[in-house]
N, C-alpha and C positions, 0 to 999 in steps of 0.2 A: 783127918783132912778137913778141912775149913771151907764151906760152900759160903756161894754171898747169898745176901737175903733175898727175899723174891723184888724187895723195892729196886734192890739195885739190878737184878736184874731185866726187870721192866725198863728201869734206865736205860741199857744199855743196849735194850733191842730197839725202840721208840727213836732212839737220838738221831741217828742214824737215815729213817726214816722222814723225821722232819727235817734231815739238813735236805732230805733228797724232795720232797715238793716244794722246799722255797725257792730252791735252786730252779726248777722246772716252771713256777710262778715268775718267778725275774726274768727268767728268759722271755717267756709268753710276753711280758710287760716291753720287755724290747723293741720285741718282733713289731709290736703293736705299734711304737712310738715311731719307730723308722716308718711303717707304711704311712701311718697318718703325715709327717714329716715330708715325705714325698708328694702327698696326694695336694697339700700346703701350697706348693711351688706355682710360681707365676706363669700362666700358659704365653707361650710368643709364637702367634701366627707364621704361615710359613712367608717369606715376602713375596709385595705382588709383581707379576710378571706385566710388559708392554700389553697385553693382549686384554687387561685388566683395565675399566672404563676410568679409574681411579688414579691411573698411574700416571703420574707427570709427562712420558711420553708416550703415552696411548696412541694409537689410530684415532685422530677426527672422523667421528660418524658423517657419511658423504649426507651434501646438504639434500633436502626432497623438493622438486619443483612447485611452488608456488600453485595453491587450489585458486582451480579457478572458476568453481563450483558455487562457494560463497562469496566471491571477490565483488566488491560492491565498487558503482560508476557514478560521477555526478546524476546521470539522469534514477539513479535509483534511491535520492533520497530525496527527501521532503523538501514541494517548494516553501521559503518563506513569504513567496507573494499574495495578494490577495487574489480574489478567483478572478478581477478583470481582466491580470495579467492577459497579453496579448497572445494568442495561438505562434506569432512570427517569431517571436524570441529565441534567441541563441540557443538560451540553456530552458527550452521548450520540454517538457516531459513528455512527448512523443515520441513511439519507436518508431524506426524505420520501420515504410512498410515493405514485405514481405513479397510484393508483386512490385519487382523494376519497374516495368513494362505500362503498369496502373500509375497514372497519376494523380487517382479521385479516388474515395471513398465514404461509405452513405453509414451517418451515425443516427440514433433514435433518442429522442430525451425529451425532457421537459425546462421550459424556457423560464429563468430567475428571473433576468432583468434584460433590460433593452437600453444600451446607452448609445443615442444618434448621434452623439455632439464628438464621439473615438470612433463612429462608426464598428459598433462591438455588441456580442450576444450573448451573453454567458447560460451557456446550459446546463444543467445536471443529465448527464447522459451516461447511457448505457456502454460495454463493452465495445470496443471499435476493431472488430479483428485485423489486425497485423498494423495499427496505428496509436492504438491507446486506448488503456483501460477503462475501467467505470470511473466515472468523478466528475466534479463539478468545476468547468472551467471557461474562460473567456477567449471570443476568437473572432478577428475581424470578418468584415461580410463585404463582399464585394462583387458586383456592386451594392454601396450603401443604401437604394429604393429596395433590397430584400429585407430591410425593415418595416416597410411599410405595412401595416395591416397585423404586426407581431406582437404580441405580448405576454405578458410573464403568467405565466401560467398554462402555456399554450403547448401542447404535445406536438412536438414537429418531427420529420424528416428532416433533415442536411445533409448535404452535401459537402469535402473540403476536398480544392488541388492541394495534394499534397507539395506542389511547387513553388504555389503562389501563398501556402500559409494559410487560408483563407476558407471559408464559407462562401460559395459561389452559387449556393441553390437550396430554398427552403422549402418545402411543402408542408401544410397543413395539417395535423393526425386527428387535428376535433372533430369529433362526428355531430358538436353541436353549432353547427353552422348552415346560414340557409343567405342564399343565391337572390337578385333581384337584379330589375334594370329599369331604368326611370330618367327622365331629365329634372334638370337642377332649376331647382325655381329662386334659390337664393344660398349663399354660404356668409357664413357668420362664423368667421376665425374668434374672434374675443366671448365666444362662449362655448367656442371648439364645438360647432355644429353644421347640419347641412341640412337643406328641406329640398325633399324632394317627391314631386310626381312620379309613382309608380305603379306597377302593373303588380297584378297578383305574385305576391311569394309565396311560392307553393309550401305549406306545410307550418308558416309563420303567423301570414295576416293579408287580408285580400287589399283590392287597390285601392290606392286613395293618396294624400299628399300629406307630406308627416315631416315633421322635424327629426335628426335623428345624430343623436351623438355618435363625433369619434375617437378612436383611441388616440389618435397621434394626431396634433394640428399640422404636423407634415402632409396628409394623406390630402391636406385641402389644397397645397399648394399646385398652383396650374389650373384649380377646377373653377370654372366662370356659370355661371346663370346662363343657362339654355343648351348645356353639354348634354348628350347622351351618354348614361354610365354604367356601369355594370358593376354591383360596389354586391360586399359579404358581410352578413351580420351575426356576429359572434353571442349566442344564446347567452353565453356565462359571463360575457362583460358586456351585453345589452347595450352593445353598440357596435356601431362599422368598423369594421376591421380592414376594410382593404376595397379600394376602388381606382376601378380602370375606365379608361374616356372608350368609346365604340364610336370608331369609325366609321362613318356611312358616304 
């Protein structure tokens, strides 16, 4: 009997064997090519529903009422006028005040300028509660004699009806001011002066008869040579500020 050689028999165990792993590799290779193949594929969103901000016919978000928190008014923006602009104006940056019942209210500042010819005072003034802020602004005076004796530089007191628009009452703030009373020995408009006989000013300069500059050649107007008067001399502008006839 006739055995086969060991070659062939190694053949013929081996063969066998390697049909059986390529077969098991091909397959693996499939497996693999279909998942990949899958995983490949184009994703499509599920579609959107009305409830969706997106959607053609979504819900309109209900409107929200108007802030009126930040809501800005003519009076709250900037004038483009100059500061003479007049206190009476329309579109005046004053608030309402605050007290119906009040028709005045007393502001504190410091005086720019004095224009008698609009009858107008422009101050830089402090806060005016419940009428208007800090700033610097112009505002008739009435009557227009509360000019007299004023000038730019002067710390005052006012007073405004808030009805009338107006400045209706000034008082003085300078503590550098001193009191006297004299008759008029002569006034001299065209060098905007007065001489007058007086009595001691307490605290200034004792008596005697002195020439004496004013601020305004208004203050001269009405005063004659041989009045009794009762006039104010303003330290820091080193001249009368303000004078009144006495009665007698």
């Amino acid at each position: 009997m006739m055995f086969p050689s060991l070659s062939r028999v190694r053949s013929m165990v081996t063969w066998p064997i390697g049909v059986h792993v390529s077969t098991v590799c091909n397959t693996l290779s499939l497996v693999s090519l279909l998942a990949l193949s899958g995983c490949a594929g184009a994703y499509t969103p599920p579609p959107l529903t009305t409830a969706h901000p997106a959607h053609p016919e979504a819900t309109a978000a209900p409107e929200q009422e108007p802030s009126t928190t930040l809501a800005y008014g003519p009076s709250d923006l900037p004038s483009p006028r100059p500061a003479y602009a007049m206190a009476q104006s329309g579109t005046q940056e004053a608030r309402p005040s605050e007290a119906m019942g009040q028709h005045t209210v007393v502001g504190e500042g410091k005086v720019i300028a004095v224009v008698p010819s609009s009858n107008q005072l422009v101050v830089d003034h402090k806060d005016i509660p419940g009428f208007m802020d800090a700033m610097t602004m112009g505002y008739r005076v009435e009557p227009p004699t509360l000019l007299q004796g004023v000038t730019a530089g002067d710390e005052i007191r006012f007073t405004i009806d808030t009805q009338k628009k107006a400045i209706v009452k000034i008082d003085s703030q300078s503590a550098h001011t001193f009191v006297g009373e004299g008759t008029v020995v002569a006034v001299v408009p065209n060098t905007q002066q007065i001489v007058l006989d007086h009595g001691d000013i307490t605290g200034f300069m004792g008596a005697m008869t002195m020439g004496f500059k004013v601020v305004s050649p208004t203050l001269l107007e009405g005063v004659n040579a041989g009045d009794q008067v009762r006039f104010t001399i303003g330290a820091d502008a080193k001249a009368i500020i303000k004078i009144e006839k006495i009665h007698q």
